[in-house]
C-alpha positions in Angstrom: -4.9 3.9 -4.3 -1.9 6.1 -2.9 -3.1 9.2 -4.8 -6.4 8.8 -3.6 -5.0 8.4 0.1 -2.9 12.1 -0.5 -5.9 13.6 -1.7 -9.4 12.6 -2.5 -12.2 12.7 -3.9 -10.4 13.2 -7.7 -11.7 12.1 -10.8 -10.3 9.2 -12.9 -8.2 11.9 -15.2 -6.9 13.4 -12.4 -5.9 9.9 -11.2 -4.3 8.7 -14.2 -2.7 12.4 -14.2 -0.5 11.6 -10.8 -0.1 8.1 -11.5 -0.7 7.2 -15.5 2.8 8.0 -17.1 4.7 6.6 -13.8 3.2 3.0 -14.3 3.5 3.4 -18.1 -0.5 2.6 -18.2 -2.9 4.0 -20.9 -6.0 5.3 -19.5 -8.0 2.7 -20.6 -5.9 0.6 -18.0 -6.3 3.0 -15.3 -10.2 2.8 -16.0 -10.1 -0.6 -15.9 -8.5 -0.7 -12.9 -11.0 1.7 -11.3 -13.7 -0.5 -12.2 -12.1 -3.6 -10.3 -11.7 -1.2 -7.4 -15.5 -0.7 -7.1 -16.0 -4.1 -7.5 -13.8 -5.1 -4.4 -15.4 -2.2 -2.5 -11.8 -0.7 -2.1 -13.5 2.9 -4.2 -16.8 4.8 -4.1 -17.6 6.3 -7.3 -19.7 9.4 -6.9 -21.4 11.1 -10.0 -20.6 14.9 -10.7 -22.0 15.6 -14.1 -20.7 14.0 -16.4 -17.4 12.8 -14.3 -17.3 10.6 -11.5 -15.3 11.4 -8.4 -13.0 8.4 -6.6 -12.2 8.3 -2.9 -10.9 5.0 -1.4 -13.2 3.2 1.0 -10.0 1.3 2.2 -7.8 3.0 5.0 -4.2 3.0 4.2 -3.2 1.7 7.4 -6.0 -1.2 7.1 -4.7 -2.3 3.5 -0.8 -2.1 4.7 -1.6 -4.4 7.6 -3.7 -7.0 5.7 -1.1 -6.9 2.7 2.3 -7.2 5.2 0.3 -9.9 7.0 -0.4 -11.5 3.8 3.4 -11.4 2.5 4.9 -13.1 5.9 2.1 -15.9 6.1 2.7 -16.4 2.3 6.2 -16.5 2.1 7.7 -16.9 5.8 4.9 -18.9 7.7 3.8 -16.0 8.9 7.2 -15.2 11.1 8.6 -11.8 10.7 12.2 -13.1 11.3 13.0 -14.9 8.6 11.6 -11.6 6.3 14.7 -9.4 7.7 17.1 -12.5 7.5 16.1 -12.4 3.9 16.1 -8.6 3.1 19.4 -8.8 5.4 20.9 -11.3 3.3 19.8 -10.1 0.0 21.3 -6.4 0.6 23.2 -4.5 3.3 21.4 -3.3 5.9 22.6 0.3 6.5 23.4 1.3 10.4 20.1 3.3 10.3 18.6 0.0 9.4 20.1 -1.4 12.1 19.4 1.1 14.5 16.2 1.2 13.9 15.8 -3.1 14.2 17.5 -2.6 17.5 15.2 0.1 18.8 12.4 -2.3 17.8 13.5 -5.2 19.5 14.3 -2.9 22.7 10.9 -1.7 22.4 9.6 -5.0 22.1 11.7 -6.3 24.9 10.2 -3.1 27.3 6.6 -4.5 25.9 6.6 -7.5 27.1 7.8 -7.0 30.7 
């Protein structure tokens, strides 16, 4: 899906060219994987000779939201702050991390005033 968000419509060789060798797939997998893709409605498939041309019916931003959405109700009852605790705990957070968690929270704080 990410190469078809940079740059659509591409055909399934072009696909497996930006992504095949990266994910270690054969294209036979990456065909496979297109074909579950236009089952879910998440591709069109559009015929141009004898190729067919991708482009994602899914908005990045759309699948990012459900996904994130997904992860905290799955594995933190749906409450972001146990997520950071976790990440927080599990590795050091940078000051730019931290910077930016304090900018969010000041934002958040300027939000709800």
């Amino acid at each position: 899906m990410e190469a078809l968000w940079r740059r659509e419509p591409l055909t399934a060789e072009e696909i497996f060219a930006e992504v095949g060798a990266g994910q270690g797939w054969a294209e036979p997998t990456l065909k496979t994987l297109l074909s579950r893709l236009l089952k879910k409605n998440a591709v069109s498939a559009e015929k141009d000779g004898r190729r067919y041309l991708y482009r994602p019916l899914v908005v990045r931003a759309d699948y990012v939201e459900a996904e994130s959405q997904g992860l905290l109700d799955r594995l933190f009852d749906g409450r972001l702050a146990p997520l950071v605790s976790h990440f927080s705990d599990r590795q050091k957070l940078t000051p730019q991390d931290l910077a930016d968690l304090k900018r969010l929270i000041a934002e958040l704080d300027n939000d709800d005033r």
